[in-house]
N, C-alpha and C positions, 0 to 999 in steps of 0.2 A: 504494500500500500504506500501512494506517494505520502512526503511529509504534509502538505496541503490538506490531502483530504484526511489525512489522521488527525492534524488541527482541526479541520471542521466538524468532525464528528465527536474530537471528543470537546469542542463549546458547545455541540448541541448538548450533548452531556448534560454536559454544565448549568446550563439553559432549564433542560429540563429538570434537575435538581432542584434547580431553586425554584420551579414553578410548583414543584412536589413540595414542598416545604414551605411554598406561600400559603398553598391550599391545605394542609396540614393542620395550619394556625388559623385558618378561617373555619374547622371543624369544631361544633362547640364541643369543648371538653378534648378537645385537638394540639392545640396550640398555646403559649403559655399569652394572655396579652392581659388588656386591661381590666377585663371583666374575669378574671383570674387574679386581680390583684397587684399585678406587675404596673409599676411604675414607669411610664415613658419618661426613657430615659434616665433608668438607670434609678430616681429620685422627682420627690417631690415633694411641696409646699404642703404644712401643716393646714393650710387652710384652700388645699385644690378639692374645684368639685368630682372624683375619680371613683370607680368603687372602693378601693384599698382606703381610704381616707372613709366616705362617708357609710361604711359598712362597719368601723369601727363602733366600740361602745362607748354611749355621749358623754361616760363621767372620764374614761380612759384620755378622749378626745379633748375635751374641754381643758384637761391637765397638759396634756401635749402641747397645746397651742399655747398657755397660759405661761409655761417654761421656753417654748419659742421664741416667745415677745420678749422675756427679759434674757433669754442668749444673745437676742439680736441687739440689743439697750448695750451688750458689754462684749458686742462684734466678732458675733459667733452666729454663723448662721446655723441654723437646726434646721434639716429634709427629712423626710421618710424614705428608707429605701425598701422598706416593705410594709403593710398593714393587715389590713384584712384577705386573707387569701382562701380562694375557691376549697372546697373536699381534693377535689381531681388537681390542682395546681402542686398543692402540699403534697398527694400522694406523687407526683410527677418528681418536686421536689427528692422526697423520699427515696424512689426506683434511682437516681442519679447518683444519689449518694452511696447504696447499693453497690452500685455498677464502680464508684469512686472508691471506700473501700474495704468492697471483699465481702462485707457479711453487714446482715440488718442491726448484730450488736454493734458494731463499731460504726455504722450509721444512723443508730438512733443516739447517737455523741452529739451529732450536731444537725439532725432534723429528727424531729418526732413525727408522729404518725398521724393522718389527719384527726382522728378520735380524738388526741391527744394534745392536737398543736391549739395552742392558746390564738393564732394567728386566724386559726380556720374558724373559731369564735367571738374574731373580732377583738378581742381582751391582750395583744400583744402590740408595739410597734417594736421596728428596727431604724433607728437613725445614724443618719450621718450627717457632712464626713467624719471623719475621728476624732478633729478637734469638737465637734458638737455632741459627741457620744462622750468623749472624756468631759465635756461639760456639764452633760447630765448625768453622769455619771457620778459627779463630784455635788451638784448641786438639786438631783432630781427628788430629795427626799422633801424638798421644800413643796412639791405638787404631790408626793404620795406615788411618786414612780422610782420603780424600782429595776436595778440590775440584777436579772435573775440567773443568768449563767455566767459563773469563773470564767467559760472560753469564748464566752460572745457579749464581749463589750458595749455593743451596738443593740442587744436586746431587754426591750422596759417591759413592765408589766404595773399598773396601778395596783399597790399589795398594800398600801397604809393610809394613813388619813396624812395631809397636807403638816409636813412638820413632827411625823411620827418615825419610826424607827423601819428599815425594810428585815424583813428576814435574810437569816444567812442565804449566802448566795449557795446554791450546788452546784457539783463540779461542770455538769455538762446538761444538753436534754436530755438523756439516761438520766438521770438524778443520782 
Protein backbone atom coordinates (compact mmCIF):
# COMPACT_ATOMS: atom_id res chain seq x y z
CA UNK A 1 0.00 0.00 0.00
CA UNK A 2 1.31 3.42 -1.04
CA UNK A 3 2.26 5.86 1.84
CA UNK A 4 -0.68 8.37 0.71
CA UNK A 5 -3.33 6.10 0.88
CA UNK A 6 -2.10 4.42 4.26
CA UNK A 7 -2.39 8.23 5.43
CA UNK A 8 -5.63 8.60 4.21
CA UNK A 9 -7.01 5.61 5.69
CA UNK A 10 -5.66 5.63 8.76
CA UNK A 11 -7.21 9.91 9.27
CA UNK A 12 -10.33 8.29 8.30
CA UNK A 13 -9.53 6.24 11.27
CA UNK A 14 -9.04 8.86 13.17
CA UNK A 15 -12.01 10.80 11.92
CA UNK A 16 -14.15 8.08 12.76
CA UNK A 17 -12.83 7.73 16.34
CA UNK A 18 -13.72 10.68 17.22
CA UNK A 19 -17.18 10.70 15.62
CA UNK A 20 -17.52 7.31 17.88
CA UNK A 21 -16.62 9.11 21.00
CA UNK A 22 -18.77 12.30 20.16
CA UNK A 23 -21.71 10.18 19.84
CA UNK A 24 -20.78 8.11 22.95
CA UNK A 25 -21.15 11.25 25.15
CA UNK A 26 -24.38 12.21 23.49
CA UNK A 27 -25.67 8.75 24.85
CA UNK A 28 -27.59 9.40 28.12
CA UNK A 29 -25.61 7.64 30.73
CA UNK A 30 -22.94 7.46 27.79
CA UNK A 31 -20.71 10.10 28.16
CA UNK A 32 -19.24 11.97 31.16
CA UNK A 33 -20.79 15.84 30.60
CA UNK A 34 -22.74 18.29 32.30
CA UNK A 35 -25.77 16.77 33.26
CA UNK A 36 -23.38 14.13 34.88
CA UNK A 37 -21.89 16.75 36.97
CA UNK A 38 -18.80 17.59 35.04
CA UNK A 39 -17.78 20.94 35.10
CA UNK A 40 -16.85 22.69 31.75
CA UNK A 41 -13.96 23.09 31.89
CA UNK A 42 -12.30 21.41 34.16
CA UNK A 43 -14.00 24.12 37.04
CA UNK A 44 -16.60 26.33 38.05
CA UNK A 45 -18.04 29.27 39.89
CA UNK A 46 -19.76 28.72 43.26
CA UNK A 47 -22.58 30.55 42.03
CA UNK A 48 -22.88 28.84 38.19
CA UNK A 49 -26.20 27.94 37.08
CA UNK A 50 -24.89 23.86 36.07
CA UNK A 51 -26.36 20.75 37.45
CA UNK A 52 -23.05 19.93 39.63
CA UNK A 53 -23.63 23.30 41.48
CA UNK A 54 -27.57 23.47 41.64
CA UNK A 55 -28.00 19.60 42.55
CA UNK A 56 -26.09 20.35 45.55
CA UNK A 57 -27.64 20.48 49.04
CA UNK A 58 -28.88 24.25 49.98
CA UNK A 59 -27.30 24.37 53.57
CA UNK A 60 -23.87 22.56 51.95
CA UNK A 61 -24.26 25.29 49.00
CA UNK A 62 -25.07 28.27 50.97
CA UNK A 63 -21.75 27.54 53.16
CA UNK A 64 -19.63 27.13 49.89
CA UNK A 65 -20.49 30.34 48.50
CA UNK A 66 -20.42 32.17 51.90
CA UNK A 67 -16.50 30.98 52.23
CA UNK A 68 -16.12 31.96 48.42
CA UNK A 69 -16.85 35.42 49.09
CA UNK A 70 -14.54 35.82 51.99
CA UNK A 71 -11.40 33.79 49.99
CA UNK A 72 -12.19 36.16 47.34
CA UNK A 73 -12.11 39.57 50.05
CA UNK A 74 -8.35 37.81 50.99
CA UNK A 75 -7.58 36.91 46.88
CA UNK A 76 -8.11 33.43 46.67
CA UNK A 77 -10.21 32.46 44.26
CA UNK A 78 -12.55 29.29 45.36
CA UNK A 79 -14.03 26.94 41.87
CA UNK A 80 -15.75 23.80 42.19
CA UNK A 81 -14.13 21.00 40.20
CA UNK A 82 -16.76 18.76 41.16
CA UNK A 83 -20.34 18.73 42.93
CA UNK A 84 -23.02 16.80 42.50
CA UNK A 85 -22.55 13.80 40.40
CA UNK A 86 -24.88 11.43 38.38
CA UNK A 87 -25.40 7.23 39.97
CA UNK A 88 -23.65 6.27 36.35
CA UNK A 89 -20.87 9.34 36.27
CA UNK A 90 -19.57 8.01 39.85
CA UNK A 91 -19.97 4.59 38.83
CA UNK A 92 -17.88 5.40 35.55
CA UNK A 93 -15.60 7.39 37.88
CA UNK A 94 -15.24 4.01 39.87
CA UNK A 95 -14.69 1.28 36.68
CA UNK A 96 -11.58 3.80 35.92
CA UNK A 97 -10.20 3.74 38.90
CA UNK A 98 -10.45 -0.05 38.77
CA UNK A 99 -8.85 -0.25 35.41
CA UNK A 100 -6.19 2.47 37.35
CA UNK A 101 -5.30 0.31 40.03
CA UNK A 102 -5.73 -3.21 39.88
CA UNK A 103 -8.55 -4.11 42.24
CA UNK A 104 -11.97 -2.40 43.66
CA UNK A 105 -9.89 -2.39 47.39
CA UNK A 106 -7.22 -0.08 46.26
CA UNK A 107 -9.92 1.98 44.21
CA UNK A 108 -12.26 2.57 46.80
CA UNK A 109 -8.90 4.66 48.26
CA UNK A 110 -9.86 7.36 46.26
CA UNK A 111 -13.45 6.99 44.74
CA UNK A 112 -16.32 5.30 46.52
CA UNK A 113 -19.10 3.70 45.00
CA UNK A 114 -22.15 5.54 43.98
CA UNK A 115 -24.35 4.16 47.15
CA UNK A 116 -21.67 5.42 48.99
CA UNK A 117 -20.20 8.69 47.40
CA UNK A 118 -21.49 11.78 49.25
CA UNK A 119 -21.10 13.41 45.79
CA UNK A 120 -23.97 11.36 44.01
CA UNK A 121 -26.09 12.94 47.13
CA UNK A 122 -25.22 16.09 46.49
CA UNK A 123 -23.67 16.56 50.23
CA UNK A 124 -19.82 16.78 48.94
CA UNK A 125 -17.85 19.59 46.85
CA UNK A 126 -14.29 19.38 45.52
CA UNK A 127 -12.57 22.71 45.05
CA UNK A 128 -9.86 24.26 43.72
CA UNK A 129 -7.18 25.32 42.71
CA UNK A 130 -4.84 24.39 45.61
CA UNK A 131 -4.39 27.60 46.90
CA UNK A 132 -8.36 27.62 47.44
CA UNK A 133 -8.59 24.08 48.86
CA UNK A 134 -5.42 24.81 51.25
CA UNK A 135 -7.66 27.90 52.07
CA UNK A 136 -10.55 26.04 53.09
CA UNK A 137 -8.96 23.92 54.27
CA UNK A 138 -7.33 26.09 57.00
CA UNK A 139 -10.34 28.23 57.38
CA UNK A 140 -13.55 26.05 56.38
CA UNK A 141 -14.49 25.28 59.98
CA UNK A 142 -15.71 28.90 60.08
CA UNK A 143 -18.86 27.61 57.51
CA UNK A 144 -19.08 24.01 59.14
CA UNK A 145 -17.05 22.55 56.06
CA UNK A 146 -15.03 20.07 56.40
CA UNK A 147 -11.91 18.03 55.05
CA UNK A 148 -12.94 14.66 55.01
CA UNK A 149 -10.01 12.68 53.59
CA UNK A 150 -6.16 12.69 54.72
CA UNK A 151 -5.43 12.13 50.65
CA UNK A 152 -7.92 14.41 49.18
CA UNK A 153 -7.29 17.97 50.12
CA UNK A 154 -9.75 19.23 47.63
CA UNK A 155 -12.79 17.20 49.36
CA UNK A 156 -15.48 19.39 51.83
CA UNK A 157 -18.23 17.96 53.34
CA UNK A 158 -20.70 20.27 55.75
CA UNK A 159 -20.19 17.91 59.13
CA UNK A 160 -20.47 20.95 61.81
CA UNK A 161 -22.24 23.95 62.79
CA UNK A 162 -20.53 27.40 61.57
CA UNK A 163 -17.41 27.73 64.17
CA UNK A 164 -17.79 24.17 65.55
CA UNK A 165 -15.07 21.43 65.42
CA UNK A 166 -14.86 18.99 62.13
CA UNK A 167 -14.36 15.27 62.95
CA UNK A 168 -11.14 13.42 62.46
CA UNK A 169 -10.31 13.21 59.04
CA UNK A 170 -9.97 9.36 57.65
CA UNK A 171 -7.39 8.16 55.83
CA UNK A 172 -8.86 7.72 52.49
CA UNK A 173 -12.63 6.91 50.94
CA UNK A 174 -12.13 3.27 52.24
CA UNK A 175 -12.39 4.91 55.66
Amino acid sequence: MKKSARTTITGLGAVALLGAVAAYSLVPGGGDGAEDGIPAGGSVAVDADVPAVRGLDPALLAAVRAAAADARAQGVELRLTSGRRSPSYQQRLLDRAVGRYGSLDLARRYVNTPEKSTHVSGRAVDVGPTDAADWLGRHGTRYGLCQVYANEMWHFELLTAPGGSCPPQLPDAAG
